[in-house]
C-alpha positions as CSV (number, residue, x, y, z in Angstrom):
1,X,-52.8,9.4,-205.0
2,X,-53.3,5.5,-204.4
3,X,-49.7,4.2,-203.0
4,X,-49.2,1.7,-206.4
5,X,-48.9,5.2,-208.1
6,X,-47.4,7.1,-205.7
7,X,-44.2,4.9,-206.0
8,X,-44.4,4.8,-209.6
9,X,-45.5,8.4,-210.5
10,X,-42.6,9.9,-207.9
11,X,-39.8,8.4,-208.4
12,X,-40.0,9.0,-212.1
13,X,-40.8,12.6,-212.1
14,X,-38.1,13.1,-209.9
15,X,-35.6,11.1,-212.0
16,X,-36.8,13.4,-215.0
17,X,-36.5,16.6,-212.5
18,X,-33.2,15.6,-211.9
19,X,-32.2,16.0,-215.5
20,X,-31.9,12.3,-216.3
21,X,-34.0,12.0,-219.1
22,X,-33.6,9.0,-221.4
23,X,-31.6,7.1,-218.3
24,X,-35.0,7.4,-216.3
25,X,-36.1,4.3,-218.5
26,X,-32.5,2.1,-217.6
27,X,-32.8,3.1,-213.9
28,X,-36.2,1.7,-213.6
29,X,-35.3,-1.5,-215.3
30,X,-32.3,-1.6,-213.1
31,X,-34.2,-1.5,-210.2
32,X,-36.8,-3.8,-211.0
33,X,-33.9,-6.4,-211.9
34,X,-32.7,-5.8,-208.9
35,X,-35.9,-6.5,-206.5
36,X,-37.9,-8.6,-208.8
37,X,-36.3,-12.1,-207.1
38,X,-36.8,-10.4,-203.0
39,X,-40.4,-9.3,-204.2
40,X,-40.8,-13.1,-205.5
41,X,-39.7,-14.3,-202.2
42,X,-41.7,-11.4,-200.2
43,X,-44.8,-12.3,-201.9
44,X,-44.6,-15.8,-202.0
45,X,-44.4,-16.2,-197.9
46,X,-47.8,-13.5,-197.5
47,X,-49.5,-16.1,-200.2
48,X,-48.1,-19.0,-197.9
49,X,-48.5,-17.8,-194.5
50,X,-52.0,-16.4,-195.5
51,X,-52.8,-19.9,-196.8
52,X,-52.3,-21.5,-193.6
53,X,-53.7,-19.3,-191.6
54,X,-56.7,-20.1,-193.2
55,X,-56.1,-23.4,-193.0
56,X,-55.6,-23.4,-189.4
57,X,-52.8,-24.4,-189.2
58,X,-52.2,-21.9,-186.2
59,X,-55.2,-23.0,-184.3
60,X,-53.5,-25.8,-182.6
61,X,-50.6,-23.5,-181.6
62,X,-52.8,-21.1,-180.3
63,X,-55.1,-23.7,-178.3
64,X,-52.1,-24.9,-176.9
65,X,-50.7,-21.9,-175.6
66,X,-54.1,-20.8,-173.8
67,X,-53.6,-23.5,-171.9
68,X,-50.4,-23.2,-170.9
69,X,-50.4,-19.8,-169.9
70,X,-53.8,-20.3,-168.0
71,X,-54.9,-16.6,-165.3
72,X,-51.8,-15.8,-164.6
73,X,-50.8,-12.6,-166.6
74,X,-47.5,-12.7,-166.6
75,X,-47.6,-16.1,-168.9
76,X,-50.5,-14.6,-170.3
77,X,-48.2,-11.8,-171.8
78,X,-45.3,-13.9,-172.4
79,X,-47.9,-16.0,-174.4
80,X,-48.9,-13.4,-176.4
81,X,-45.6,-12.7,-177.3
82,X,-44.9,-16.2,-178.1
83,X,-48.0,-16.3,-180.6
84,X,-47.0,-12.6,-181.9
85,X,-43.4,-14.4,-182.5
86,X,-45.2,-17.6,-184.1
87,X,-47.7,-15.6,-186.1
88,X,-45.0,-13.2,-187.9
89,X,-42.9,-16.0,-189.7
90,X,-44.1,-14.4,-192.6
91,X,-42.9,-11.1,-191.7
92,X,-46.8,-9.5,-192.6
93,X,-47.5,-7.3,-189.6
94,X,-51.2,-7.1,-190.0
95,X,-50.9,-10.9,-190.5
96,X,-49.0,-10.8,-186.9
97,X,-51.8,-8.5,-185.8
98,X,-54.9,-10.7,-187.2
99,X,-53.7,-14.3,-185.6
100,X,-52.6,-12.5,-182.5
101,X,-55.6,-10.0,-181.0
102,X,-58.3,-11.8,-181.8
103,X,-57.3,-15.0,-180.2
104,X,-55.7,-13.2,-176.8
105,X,-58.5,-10.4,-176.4
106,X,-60.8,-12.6,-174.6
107,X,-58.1,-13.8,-172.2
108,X,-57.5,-10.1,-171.8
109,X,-61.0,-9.1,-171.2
110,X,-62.2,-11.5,-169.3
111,X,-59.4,-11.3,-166.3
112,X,-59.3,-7.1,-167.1
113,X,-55.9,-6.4,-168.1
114,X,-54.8,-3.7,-169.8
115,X,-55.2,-4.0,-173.6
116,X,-52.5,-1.6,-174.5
117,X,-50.0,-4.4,-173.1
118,X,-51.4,-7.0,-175.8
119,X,-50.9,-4.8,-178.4
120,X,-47.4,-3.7,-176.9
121,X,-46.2,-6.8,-176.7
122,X,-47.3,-8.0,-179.9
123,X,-45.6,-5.3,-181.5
124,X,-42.7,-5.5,-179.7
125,X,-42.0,-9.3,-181.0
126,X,-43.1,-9.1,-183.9
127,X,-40.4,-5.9,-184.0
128,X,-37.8,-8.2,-183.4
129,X,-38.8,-11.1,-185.4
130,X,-37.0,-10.0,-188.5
131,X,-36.1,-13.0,-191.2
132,X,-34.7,-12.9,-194.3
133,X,-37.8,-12.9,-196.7
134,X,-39.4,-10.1,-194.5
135,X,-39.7,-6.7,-196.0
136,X,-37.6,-4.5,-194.1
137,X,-34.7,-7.3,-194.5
138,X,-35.4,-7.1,-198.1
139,X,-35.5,-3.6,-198.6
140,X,-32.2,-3.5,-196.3
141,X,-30.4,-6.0,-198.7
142,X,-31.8,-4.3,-202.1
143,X,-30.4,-1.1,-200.4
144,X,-26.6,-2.4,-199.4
145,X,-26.6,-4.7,-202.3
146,X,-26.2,-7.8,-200.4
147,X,-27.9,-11.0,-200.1
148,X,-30.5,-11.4,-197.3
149,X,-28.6,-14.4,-195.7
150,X,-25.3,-12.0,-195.6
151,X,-27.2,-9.6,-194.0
152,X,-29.5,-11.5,-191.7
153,X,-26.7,-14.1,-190.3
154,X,-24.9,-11.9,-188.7
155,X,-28.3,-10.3,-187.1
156,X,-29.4,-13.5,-185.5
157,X,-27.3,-12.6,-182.2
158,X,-29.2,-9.6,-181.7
159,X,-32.6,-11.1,-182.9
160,X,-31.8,-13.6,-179.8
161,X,-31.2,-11.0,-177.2
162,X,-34.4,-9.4,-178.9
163,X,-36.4,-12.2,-178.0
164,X,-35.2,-12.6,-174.7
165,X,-36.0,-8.6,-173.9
166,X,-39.2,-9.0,-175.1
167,X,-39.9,-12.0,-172.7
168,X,-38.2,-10.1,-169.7
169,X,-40.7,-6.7,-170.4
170,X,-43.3,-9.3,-170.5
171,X,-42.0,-10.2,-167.0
C-alpha cells in the first residue's frame, strides 16, 4: 500500500472498527482543519528551501566553509556540521542530506576519513536543528494543540546546548 493511502485507508477503517460510524466523516474534517494551516507552512518552506537550493544559493556558504575548515579534520567535521545545520532550515532531512554529502565527500575521501562520521554528524545536527515549520515540531503542536511558537520557544535552550554537543562530538 503506497504511504498517501496508507494514512488515508487506516485511520478510517479503524475509526469505522471502532464503532464510530457517521462521526468517522466529522473526525476527518476535524483533523484536516486542524493541520491544513502547519501543512501550509510545512510545505511551503520544502517549495522554498528546494528553490534555493537550486538556485545556489548554498553554494557560496558551502565554498566558504571548505575553506575555512581546510585538512584539518577536526574543522572538517565541525564544518560539516555547520553546513548540516545551514542546509536543514527547512527541516527536510533528505534536503539536509543532498546539500550536505555531496559537497563534504570529497573532502572526506581525499584526506581518508571515516565516512560514517560525515554521516553521523550530519545527522546528529540536523537532529537538533528543530524549528517551528519542521515536521516533527508540527506534528508535536497538532498533537498538544498548541501553537508551534508556544512549543518551540521554550525548546530554544535545549536546541542551544544541542548545537554546542554536536560541535564538542565533532571535537
Amino acid at each position: 500500500m503506497s504511504p498517501l493511502v496508507a494514512l488515508i485507508v487506516i485511520p478510517i477503517a479503524g475509526a469505522l472498527l471502532a464503532g464510530s460510524g457517521t462521526d468517522t466523516a466529522k473526525y476527518v474534517v476535524d483533523g484536516i482543519t486542524k493541520l491544513t494551516p502547519m501543512a501550509v507552512m510545512f510545505v511551503f518552506a520544502i517549495c522554498f528551501f528546494g528553490v534555493v537550493t537550486d538556485a545556489g544559493m548554498f553554494d557560496p556558504i558551502i565554498r566558504g566553509i571548505l575553506r575555512m575548515v581546510g585538512t584539518s579534520p577536526v574543522r572538517i567535521i565541525i564544518g560539516t556540521g555547520v553546513l548540516a545545520l545551514l542546509a536543514h532550515l527547512d527541516g527536510n532531512g533528505a534536503v539536509t542530506f543532498l546539500i550536505t554529502v555531496p559537497a563534504m565527500l570529497p573532502l572526506f575521501n581525499k584526506l581518508g576519513m571515516d565516512k560514517r562520521i560525515l554521516v553521523g554528524i550530519t545527522a546528529l545536527s540536523a537532529g537538533v536543528n528543530f524549528l517551528p515549520w519542521t515536521g516533527p515540531m508540527i506534528c508535536a503542536s497538532a498533537a498538544l494543540n498548541i501553537s508551534t511558537q508556544d512549543l518551540f520557544i521554550p525548546l530554544i535552550p535545549a536546541q542551544v546546548y544541542g548545537l554546542a554537543f554536536m560541535v564538542l562530538i565533532g571535537y
